[in-house]
C-alpha angles and dihedrals in degrees: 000000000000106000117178127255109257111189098235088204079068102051127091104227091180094065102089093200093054108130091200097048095045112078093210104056095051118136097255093039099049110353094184103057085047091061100046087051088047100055117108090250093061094045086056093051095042091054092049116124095199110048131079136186119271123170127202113217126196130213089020106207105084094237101036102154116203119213123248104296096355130170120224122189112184122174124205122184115237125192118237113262087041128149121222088211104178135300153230139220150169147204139199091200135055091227085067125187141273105237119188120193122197137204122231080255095056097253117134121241094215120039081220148036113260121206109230090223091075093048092037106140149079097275119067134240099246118206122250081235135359132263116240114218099201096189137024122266146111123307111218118218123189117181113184121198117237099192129085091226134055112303127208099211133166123172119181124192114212121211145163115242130183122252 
């Protein structure tokens, strides 16, 4: 594999999202992710004095287990001037889950529906490019079971808030 040099001297370590200074977002090893982290818009963001992480996290309690076929409607508050910035979600189950995140303004992040089977994992799915929230209210997340048996599910929204 032939990565390019990247003077370390050059590099802030203390930016999280940096794809150059986390191992795993580098460009051979996700090069998606890479790409996402490397846009102009995430450069923006990542340069920003006055926003911090939050993450949104639904259903709050760490085991919540869903019933066969369940519906689950959780609501976060979100400050205006906000960035929907990915997301991450499991599953006990293979069957997974449709999740659906929306915005205070009733748009939905996703066009679709995504089955947390296919974003299971400790690393988000970051968005190509992040979702605005132009004025406070509350996100609305849905999560509904696949399964047709109980279901451990946990999906949590990341976003950049100012502080």
């Amino acid at each position: 594999m032939n990565a390019p040099y990247y003077d370390h001297s050059q590099i802030d370590y203390t930016d999280g999202f940096n794809p150059l200074a986390v191992p795993a977002f580098g460009e051979q090893v996700n090069p998606y992710v890479y790409d996402v982290l490397s846009s102009e818009v995430w450069r923006e963001l990542r340069s920003s004095n006055n926003i911090e992480q939050r993450v949104l996290v639904a259903p709050e309690a760490q085991y919540a287990v869903l019933g066969p076929l369940a519906v689950y409607d959780a609501v976060a508050p979100i400050r205006a001037g906000s960035w929907i910035f990915g997301i991450s979600c499991s599953s006990s189950r293979a069957e997974g889950a449709l999740i659906q995140v929306g915005m205070p303004n009733g748009l939905p992040v996703f066009p679709v529906k995504p089955n947390i089977k296919s974003m299971s994992g400790a690393t988000p799915f970051y968005l190509p490019c992040p979702a605005g929230i132009p004025e406070a209210g509350d996100v609305r997340i849905r999560i509904e079971n696949q399964a047709n048996a109980a279901n451990t599910v946990q999906v949590c929204v990341w976003a950049f808030e100012r502080k």
